[in-house]
N, C-alpha and C positions, 0 to 999 in steps of 0.2 A: 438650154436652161433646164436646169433640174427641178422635175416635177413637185410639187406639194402634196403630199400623201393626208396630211391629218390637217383640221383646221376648228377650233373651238371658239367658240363665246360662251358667256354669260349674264347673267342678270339678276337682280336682288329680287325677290318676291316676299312680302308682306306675310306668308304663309310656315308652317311648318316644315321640315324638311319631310316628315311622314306624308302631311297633303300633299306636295308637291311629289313627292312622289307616288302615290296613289293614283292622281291625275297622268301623270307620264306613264306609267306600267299597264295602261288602258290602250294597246294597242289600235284600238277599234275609233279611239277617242282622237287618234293626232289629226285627221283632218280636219277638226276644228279648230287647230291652230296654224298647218303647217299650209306654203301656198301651192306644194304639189301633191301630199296624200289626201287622198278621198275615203281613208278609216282604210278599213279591212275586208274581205270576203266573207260571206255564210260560213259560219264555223270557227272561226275564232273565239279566243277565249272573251266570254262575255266582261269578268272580273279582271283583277290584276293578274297581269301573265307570270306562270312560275320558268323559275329555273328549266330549261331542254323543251319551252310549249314552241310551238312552232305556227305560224299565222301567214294568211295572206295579205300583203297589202296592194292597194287599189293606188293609181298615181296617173298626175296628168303635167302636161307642159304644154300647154296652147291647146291645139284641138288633137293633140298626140295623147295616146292614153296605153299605159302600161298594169302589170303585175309582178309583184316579187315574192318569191317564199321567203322567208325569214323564221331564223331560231333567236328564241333568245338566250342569253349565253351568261348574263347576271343580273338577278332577281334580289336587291338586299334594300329592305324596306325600310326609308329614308335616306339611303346613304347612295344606292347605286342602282339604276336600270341600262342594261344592254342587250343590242340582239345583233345579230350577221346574218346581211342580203349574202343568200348564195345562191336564186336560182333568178329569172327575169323572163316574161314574155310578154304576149300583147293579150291575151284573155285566159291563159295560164300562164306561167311562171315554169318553161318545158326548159329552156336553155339554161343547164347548170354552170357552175363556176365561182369563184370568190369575186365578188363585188365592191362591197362595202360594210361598213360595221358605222355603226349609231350608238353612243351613250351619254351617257344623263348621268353627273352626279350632284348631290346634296346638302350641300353644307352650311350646319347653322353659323349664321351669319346677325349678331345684335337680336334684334326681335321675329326677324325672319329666316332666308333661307335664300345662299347662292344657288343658284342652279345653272349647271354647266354642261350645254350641248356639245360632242363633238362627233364630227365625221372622221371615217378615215378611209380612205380610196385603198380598197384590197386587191386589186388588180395590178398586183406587182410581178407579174407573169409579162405587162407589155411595157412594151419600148415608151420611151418617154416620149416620141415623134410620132405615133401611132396615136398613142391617149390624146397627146395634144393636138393632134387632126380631129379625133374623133369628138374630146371636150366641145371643140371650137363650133363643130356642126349644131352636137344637138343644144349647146345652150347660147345659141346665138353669140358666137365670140369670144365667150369668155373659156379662162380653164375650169375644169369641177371646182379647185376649189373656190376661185374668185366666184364662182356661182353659187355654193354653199356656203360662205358667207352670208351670203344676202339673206339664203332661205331661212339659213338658221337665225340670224335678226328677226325674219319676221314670223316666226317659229316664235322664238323666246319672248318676245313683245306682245303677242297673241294670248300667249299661256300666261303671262305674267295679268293682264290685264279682265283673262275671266277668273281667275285665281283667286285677285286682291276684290273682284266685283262679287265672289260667291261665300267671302270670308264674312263671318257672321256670326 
């Protein structure tokens, strides 16, 4: 079976396309939404991240805990945020390579704003029987993307619900 490379969702928020994206370009800020990142490392960008900023992020899955370096790759306020995982380790981020890419786009939507996560598994360097071993280990079963799915539901449920709770 042929692997899944990309997998999106979204969801309506009550908000602007500019809030919502101001909230998302806070690199620092997704582990308040997301159920694996725990924000960023010292030194990241405190404000919204620009175009080529580069950050650490902090991440866990059970009592496993990791690091990624990450650039980000498009910075367009209200309309798009994106960045690409290319490095990973367990307290730096030493093992280089393409990983993954993450973005956010923004579109008004009636009174609000869609907002649409998507992953995309960059690791098109391995065998699809390789990832799929590998997938199955570390997310208990499932493939990446059947597993980003979920995260990303409860990613965009998260965000959507301090968003509409902060609008005022």
């Amino acid at each position: 079976m042929t692997r899944v490379l990309t997998v999106a969702r979204s969801v309506f928020v009550e908000v602007s396309p500019e809030a919502a994206y101001e909230a998302v370009s806070r690199p620092g800020d997704m582990g308040r939404w997301s159920p694996e990142n725990l924000g960023t490392a010292e030194g990241a960008p405190a404000g919204p991240a620009a175009l080529g900023d580069s950050f650490v992020g902090r991440n866990k899955r059970g009592a496993f805990r990791w690091s990624t370096r990450c650039t980000v790759t498009a910075a367009e306020p209200g309309r798009r945020f994106a960045f690409r995982v290319h490095a990973i380790g367990l307290k730096r981020p030493r093992l280089r390579g393409p990983i993954a890419t993450w973005e956010y786009t923004f579109a008004p939507e009636g009174a609000g704003t869609r907002v649409t996560e998507t992953w995309t598994d960059d690791r098109r360097a391995w065998p699809d029987a390789v990832a799929g071993v590998f997938d199955r280990i570390v997310t208990s079963g499932k493939t990446f993307a059947e597993f980003q799915n979920r995260n990303i539901d409860i990613t965009l449920r998260n965000l959507k619900r301090e968003l509409e709770k902060n609008r005022a």
